[in-house]
N, C-alpha and C positions, 0 to 999 in steps of 0.2 A: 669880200674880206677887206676888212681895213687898213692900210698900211701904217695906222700909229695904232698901239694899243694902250700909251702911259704906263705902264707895269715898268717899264724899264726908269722912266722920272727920278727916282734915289740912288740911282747908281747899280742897280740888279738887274740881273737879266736871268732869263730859265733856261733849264739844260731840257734837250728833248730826255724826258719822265718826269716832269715836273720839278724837281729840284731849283731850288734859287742861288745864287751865286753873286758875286763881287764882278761887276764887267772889268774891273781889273786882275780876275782871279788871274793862274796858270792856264788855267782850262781856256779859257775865254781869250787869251792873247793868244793862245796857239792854234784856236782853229781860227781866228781874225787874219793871224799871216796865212793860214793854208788859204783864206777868200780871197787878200790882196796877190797872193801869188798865182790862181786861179785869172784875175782882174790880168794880173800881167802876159800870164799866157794868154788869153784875149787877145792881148793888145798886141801881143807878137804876132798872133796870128794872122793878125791886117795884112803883113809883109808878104805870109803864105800864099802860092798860087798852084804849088800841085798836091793835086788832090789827096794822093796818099799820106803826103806829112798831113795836109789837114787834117785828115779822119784820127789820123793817131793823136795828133794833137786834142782833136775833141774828145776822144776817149780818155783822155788824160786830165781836163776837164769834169768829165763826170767822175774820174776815180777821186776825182777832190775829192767833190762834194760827197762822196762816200768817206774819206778820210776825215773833213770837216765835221760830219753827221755823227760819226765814229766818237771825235775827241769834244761834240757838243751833245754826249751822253751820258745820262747815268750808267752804272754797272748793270740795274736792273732793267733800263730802258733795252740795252745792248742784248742781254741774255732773252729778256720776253719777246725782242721784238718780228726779231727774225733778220733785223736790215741789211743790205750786204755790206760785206767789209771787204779791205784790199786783202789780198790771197797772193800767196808765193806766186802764181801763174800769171798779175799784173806785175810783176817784179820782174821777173823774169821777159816780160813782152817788152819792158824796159830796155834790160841788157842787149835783146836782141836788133831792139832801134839802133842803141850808142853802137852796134858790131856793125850797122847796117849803112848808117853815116858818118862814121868813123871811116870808110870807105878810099871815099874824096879827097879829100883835103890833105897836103902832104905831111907824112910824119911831125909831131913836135918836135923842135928842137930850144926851142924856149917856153918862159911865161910866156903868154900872147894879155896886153892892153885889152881890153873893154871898147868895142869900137869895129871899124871897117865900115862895112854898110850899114845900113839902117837896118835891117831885117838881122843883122848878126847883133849890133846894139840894142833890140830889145831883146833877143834871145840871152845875151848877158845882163841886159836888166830881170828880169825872168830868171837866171840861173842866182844873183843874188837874194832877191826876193824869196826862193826856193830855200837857201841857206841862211838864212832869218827862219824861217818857220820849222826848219829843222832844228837852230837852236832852241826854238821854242819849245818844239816838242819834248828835247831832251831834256829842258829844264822840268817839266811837268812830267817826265817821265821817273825823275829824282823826288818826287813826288808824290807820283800817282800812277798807276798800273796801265802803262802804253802798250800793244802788242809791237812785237819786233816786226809783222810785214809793215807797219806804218813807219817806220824809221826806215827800213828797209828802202821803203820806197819811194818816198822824198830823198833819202839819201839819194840813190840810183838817179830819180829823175833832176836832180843840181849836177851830174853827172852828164845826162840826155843831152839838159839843155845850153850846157857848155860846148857842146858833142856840135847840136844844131848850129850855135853860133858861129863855128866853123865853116860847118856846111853852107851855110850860108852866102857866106864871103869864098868862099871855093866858085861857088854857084854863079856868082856876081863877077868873077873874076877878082874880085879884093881880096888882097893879101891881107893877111893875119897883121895886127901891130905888134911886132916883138917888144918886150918890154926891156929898155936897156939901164941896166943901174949906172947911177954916179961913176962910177970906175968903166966902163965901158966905151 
């Protein structure tokens, strides 16, 4: 298989059913963030070395690219094809991370900065990335017909992976950077 195919040359790209579209569409910028958000939990997962977080994190990865495949479909692609889609029960396996490493780390008592360790600074790069593609999605959702588990569950996981950033720096022994305003 080749990796240029030129169909894309005039600024179109195809939706899996065939359909062509504007690579500036709605559709198209929003599964782009769900790929570079995907790209960023990669790159957090460098930091990762127990193996539990990693497997969820991989799994978390593949439910992109199910998300991604989702919002790079036609209606009729979706309906004929059978592909999976995210289901309340990845939602849900969400909440039960943020309960699970939410744990650790001591209560909030303010904003926490972007930052501490390296391994909690990509988990905040990652959680903004995450909240880009949820606006995305929401924009194209004003739109065009998004199912609620896929909001759902980028919502939840900009949630995860704020959660981990934490953990992180719990882990590392680095404290959180409290954010302190002008008046402080």
């Amino acid at each position: 298989m080749k990796i240029y195919t030129k169909t894309g040359d005039r600024g179109e790209t195809g939706l899996f059913g065939g359909a062509r579209v504007s690579k500036a569409s709605l559709r198209v910028e929003a599964y782009g963030e769900v790929d570079e958000l995907n790209s960023a939990i990669g790159w957090a997962r460098l930091q990762v070395s127990d193996s539990e977080l990693d497997a969820l994190l991989n799994q978390i990865q593949n439910d992109l690219f199910e998300v991604g495949a989702e919002l790079g479909s036609t209606s009729e692609r979706k309906e004929k094809s059978g592909m999976p889609i995210i289901e309340e029960r990845q939602v849900e396996t969400l909440e039960h991370a943020i309960d699970e490493y939410e744990k650790g780390p001591p209560p909030l008592e303010s904003f926490v900065l972007p930052g501490g360790s390296e391994a909690a600074a990509r988990f905040h790069l990652a959680r903004c990335t995450c909240r880009r593609a949820e606006r995305s999605i929401v924009a194209l959702s004003t739109q065009e017909s998004v199912r609620g588990e896929v909001l759902r569950y980028v919502n939840r996981l900009s949630d995860l992976l704020f959660t981990l950033a934490r953990h992180a720096n719990h882990a590392e022994g680095v404290p959180d950077i409290p954010w302190k305003g002008r008046g402080s």
